[in-house]
C-alpha positions in Angstrom: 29.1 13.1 81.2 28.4 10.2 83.9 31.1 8.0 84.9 30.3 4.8 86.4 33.9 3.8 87.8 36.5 6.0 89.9 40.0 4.6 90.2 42.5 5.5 92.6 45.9 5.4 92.8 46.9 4.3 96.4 51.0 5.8 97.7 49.9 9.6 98.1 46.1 9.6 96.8 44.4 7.0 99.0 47.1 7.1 102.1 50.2 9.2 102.7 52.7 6.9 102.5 54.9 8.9 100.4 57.5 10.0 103.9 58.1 6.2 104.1 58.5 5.0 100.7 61.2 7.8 100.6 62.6 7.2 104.1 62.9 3.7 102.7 65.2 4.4 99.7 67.4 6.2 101.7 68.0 3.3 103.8 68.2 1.0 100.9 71.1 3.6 99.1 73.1 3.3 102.4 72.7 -0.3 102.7 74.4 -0.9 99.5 76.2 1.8 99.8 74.9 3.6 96.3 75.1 7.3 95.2 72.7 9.2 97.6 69.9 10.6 96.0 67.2 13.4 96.3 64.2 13.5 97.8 62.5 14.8 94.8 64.3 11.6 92.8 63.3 9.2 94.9 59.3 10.7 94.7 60.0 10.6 90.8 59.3 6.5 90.9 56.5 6.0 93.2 53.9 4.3 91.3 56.5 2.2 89.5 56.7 -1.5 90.0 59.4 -1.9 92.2 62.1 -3.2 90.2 61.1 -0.7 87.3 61.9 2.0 90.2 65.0 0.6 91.0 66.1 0.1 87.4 64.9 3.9 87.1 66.6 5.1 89.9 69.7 2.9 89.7 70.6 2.6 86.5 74.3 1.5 86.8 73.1 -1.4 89.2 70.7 -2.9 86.7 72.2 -6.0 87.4 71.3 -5.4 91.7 67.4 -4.5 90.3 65.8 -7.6 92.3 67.9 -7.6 95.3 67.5 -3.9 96.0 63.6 -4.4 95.8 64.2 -7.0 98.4 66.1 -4.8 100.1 63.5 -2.2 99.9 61.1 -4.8 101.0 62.6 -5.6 104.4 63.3 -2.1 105.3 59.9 -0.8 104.6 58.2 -3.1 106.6 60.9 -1.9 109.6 60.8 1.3 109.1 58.5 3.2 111.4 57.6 6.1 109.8 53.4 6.8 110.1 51.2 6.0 107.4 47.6 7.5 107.7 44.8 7.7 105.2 44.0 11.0 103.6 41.6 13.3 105.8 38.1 13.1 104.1 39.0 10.0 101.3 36.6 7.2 103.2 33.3 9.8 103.5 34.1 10.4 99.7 34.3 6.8 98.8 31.3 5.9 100.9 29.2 8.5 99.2 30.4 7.5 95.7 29.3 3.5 96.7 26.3 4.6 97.9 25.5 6.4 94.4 26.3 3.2 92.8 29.5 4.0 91.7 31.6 1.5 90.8 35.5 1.6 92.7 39.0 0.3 91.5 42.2 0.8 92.9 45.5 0.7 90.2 48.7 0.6 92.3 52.3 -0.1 91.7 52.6 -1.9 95.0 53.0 -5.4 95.2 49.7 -7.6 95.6 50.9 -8.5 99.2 51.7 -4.7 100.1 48.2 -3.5 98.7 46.2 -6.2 100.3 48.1 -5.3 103.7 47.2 -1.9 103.4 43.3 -2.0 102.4 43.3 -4.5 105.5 45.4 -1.6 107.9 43.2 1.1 106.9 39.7 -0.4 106.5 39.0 0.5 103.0 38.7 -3.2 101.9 35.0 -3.2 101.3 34.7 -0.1 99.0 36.8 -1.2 96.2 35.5 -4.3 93.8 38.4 -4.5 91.8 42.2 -4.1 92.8 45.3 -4.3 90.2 48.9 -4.0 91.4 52.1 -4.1 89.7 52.0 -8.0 90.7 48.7 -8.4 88.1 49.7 -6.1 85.3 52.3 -4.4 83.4 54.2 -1.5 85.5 52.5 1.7 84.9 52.4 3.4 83.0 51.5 0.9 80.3 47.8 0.9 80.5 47.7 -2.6 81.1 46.6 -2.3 84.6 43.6 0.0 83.4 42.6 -1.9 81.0 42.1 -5.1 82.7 40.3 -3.3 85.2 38.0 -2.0 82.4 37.5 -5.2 80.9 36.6 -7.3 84.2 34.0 -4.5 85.0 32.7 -3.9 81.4 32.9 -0.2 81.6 34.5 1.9 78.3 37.4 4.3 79.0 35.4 7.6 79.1 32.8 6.8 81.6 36.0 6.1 84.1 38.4 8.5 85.6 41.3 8.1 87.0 42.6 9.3 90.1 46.3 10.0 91.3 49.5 12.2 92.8 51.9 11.3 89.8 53.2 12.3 86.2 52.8 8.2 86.4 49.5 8.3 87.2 48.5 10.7 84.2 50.6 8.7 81.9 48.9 6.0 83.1 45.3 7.5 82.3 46.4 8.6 79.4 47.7 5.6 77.6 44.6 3.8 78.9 42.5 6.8 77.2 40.7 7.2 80.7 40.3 11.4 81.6 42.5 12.0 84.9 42.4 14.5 88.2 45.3 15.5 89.6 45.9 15.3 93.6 48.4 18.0 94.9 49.4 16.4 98.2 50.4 13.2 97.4 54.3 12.9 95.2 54.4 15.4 93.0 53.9 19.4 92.9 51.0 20.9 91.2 52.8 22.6 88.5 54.4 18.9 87.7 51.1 17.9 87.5 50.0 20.5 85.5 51.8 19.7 82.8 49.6 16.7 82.3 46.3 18.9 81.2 44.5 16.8 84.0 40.7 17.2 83.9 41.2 19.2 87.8 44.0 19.9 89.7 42.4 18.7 93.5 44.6 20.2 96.8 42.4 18.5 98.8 40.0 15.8 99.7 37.4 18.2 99.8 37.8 20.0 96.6 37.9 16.1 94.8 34.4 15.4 96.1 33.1 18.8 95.1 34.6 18.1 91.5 33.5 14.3 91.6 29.8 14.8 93.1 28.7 18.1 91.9 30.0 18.0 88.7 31.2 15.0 87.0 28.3 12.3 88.9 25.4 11.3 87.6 23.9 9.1 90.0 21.1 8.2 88.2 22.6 7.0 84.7 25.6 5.4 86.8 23.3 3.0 88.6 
């Protein structure tokens, strides 16, 4: 099988943002002074639109949804912990453009947040089509696939999806799109697992190996 179109998920598959986002919620539970939470619940809703995550987190502040996502907001542009982009992501996503693969990202950041980020890390160029939980339905209603499928005429099974979430897989699956798994992103490899992902990736390395050796067809994709 050739596919023509990778998408990414961004928080933990494209950059490793996930110490911050978490950092953040901590800050935002002491601002308002909320039940603490783990670190393993607060991992549990990246990829979530951000009231969704709040909602999903929070469920007794229902109510407090919007202002705690402006809370979380402000403190996550303050907080200083360092994002980088994954070791080995933009020689794998220059090789798949230059096979004529097409490239999407599917995000449950905020348009704003996204477009910050694609400028911060120089990845702008390689992606034609960008959805965040801003242009689509929070994940994972397939929503956000599905319009990315439609704008680039492209059927579900010659895309994959990538990403570091049970989201992410639900995501894939609801859109009828196969899915690999990344282990070093939010979630643990046997929580991924548990999704039947097409490959279970631990590295940047191993996910162009799958991607390039096995799964693209250069020639059919362009």
């Amino acid at each position: 099988m050739a596919y023509k179109l990778v998408i990414f998920d961004w928080d933990g598959t494209v950059m490793d943002t996930v110490p911050k986002i978490v950092n953040t919620l901590h800050k935002v539970v002491a601002c308002h002074g909320l039940e603490p939470i783990s670190n393993d619940a607060a991992k549990s809703i990246i990829g979530l639109s951000l009231e969704t995550a709040m909602v999903t987190l929070f469920p007794e502040q229902q109510a407090m949804a919007a202002e705690l996502a402006q809370t979380y907001k402000r403190l996550y542009k303050e907080d200083t912990t360092p994002i980088t982009v994954f070791e080995g992501v933009e020689a794998l996503l220059a090789e798949l453009k230059a096979q004529g693969i097409l490239l999407a990202v599917a995000t449950g950041k905020s348009r704003a947040g996204l477009d910050n980020l694609l400028a911060h890390s120089g990845l702008s160029d390689y992606f034609c089509v960008t959805r965040t939980a801003d242009d689509a339905k929070s994940k994972p209603d397939p929503d956000m696939l599905l319009q990315i499928l439609s704008e680039l005429g492209v059927p579900p099974e010659e895309a994959i999806m990538v990403g570091d979430t049970g989201i992410d897989m639900q995501l894939a699956s609801n859109a009828h799109v196969p899915a690999i798994a990344v282990t070093f992103g939010a979630a643990s490899a046997a929580q991924l697992t548990a999704y039947t992902p097409l490959a279970l990736c631990h590295s940047y390395a191993q996910l162009s190996d799958f991607l390039l050796s096995e799964y693209i067809d250069a020639e059919l994709c362009q």
